[in-house]
C-alpha positions as CSV (number, residue, x, y, z in Angstrom):
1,X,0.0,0.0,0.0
2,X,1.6,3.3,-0.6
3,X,1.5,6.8,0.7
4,X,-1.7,9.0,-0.8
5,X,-0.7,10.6,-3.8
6,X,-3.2,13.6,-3.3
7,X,-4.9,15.1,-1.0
8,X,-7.5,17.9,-1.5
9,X,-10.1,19.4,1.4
10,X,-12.4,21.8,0.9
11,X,-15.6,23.5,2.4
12,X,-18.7,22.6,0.9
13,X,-21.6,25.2,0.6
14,X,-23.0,24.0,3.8
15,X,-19.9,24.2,6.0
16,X,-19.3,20.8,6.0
17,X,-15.2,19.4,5.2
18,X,-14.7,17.3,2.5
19,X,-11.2,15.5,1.5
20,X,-10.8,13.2,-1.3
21,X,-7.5,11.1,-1.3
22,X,-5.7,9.6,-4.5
23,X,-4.0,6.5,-3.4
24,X,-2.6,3.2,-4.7
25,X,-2.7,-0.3,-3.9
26,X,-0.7,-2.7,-5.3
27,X,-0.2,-0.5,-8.3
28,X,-4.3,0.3,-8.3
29,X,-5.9,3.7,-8.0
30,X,-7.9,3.9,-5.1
31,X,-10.0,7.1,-4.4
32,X,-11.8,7.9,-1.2
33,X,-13.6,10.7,0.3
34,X,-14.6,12.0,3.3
35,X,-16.7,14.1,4.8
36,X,-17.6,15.8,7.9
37,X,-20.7,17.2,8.7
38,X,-20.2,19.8,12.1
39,X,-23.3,20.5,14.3
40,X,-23.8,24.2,15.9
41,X,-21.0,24.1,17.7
42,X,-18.5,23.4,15.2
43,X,-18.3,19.7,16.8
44,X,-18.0,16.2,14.2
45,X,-21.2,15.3,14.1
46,X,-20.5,12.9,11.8
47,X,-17.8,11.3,9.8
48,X,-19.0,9.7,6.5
49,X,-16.4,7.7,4.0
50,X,-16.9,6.8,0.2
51,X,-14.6,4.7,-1.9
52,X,-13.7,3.4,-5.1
53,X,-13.6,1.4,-7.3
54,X,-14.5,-1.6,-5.1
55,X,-12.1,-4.4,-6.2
56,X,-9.2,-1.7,-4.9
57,X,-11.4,-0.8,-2.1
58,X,-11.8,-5.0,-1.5
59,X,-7.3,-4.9,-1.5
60,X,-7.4,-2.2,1.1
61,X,-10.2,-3.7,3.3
62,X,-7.9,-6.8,3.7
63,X,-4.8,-4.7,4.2
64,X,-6.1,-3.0,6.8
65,X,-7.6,-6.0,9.2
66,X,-4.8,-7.9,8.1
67,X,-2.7,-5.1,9.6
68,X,-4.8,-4.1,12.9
69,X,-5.2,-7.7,14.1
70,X,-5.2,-8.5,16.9
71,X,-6.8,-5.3,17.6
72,X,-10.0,-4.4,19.6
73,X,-12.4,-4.0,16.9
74,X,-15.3,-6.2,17.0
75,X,-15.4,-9.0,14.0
76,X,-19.1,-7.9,13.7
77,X,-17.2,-4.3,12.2
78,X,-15.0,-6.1,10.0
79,X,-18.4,-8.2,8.4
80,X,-19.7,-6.7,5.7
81,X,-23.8,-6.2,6.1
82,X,-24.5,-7.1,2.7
83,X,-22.1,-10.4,2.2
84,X,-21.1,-11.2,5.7
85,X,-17.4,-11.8,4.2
């Protein structure tokens, strides 16, 4: 897995941060974006993450539990709802 290639953030028209980050995996493009929706306060209120294309995402879903194992995350967060994989 390497390091992101780009990184870009910006405001959207409702305050709300956005980020998308180019990346690779095993020589793939791998895109994801973020975003973060603040509440009055300027608190997270919540943290929301698209990515893509989904055989890349599928590389980096396995990197990652294969990487932060043992760990304290639940194997019900690792499960995917649709597939239970």
């Amino acid at each position: 897995m390497g390091c992101p290639g780009t990184w870009r953030n910006s405001k959207t028209s409702t305050g709300d941060t956005s980020s998308v980050i180019d990346g690779s995996i095993d020589g793939n493009l791998i895109q994801i974006a973020i975003l973060v929706t603040e509440n009055a306060a300027k608190k997270a209120e919540s943290i929301r993450l698209f990515a893509r294309p989904w055989p890349v995402v599928k590389l980096f879903r396995q990197f990652m539990e294969r990487n932060l194992r043992p760990d304290p995350v639940p194997d019900t967060i690792w499960n995917l709802p649709a597939t239970n994989a």
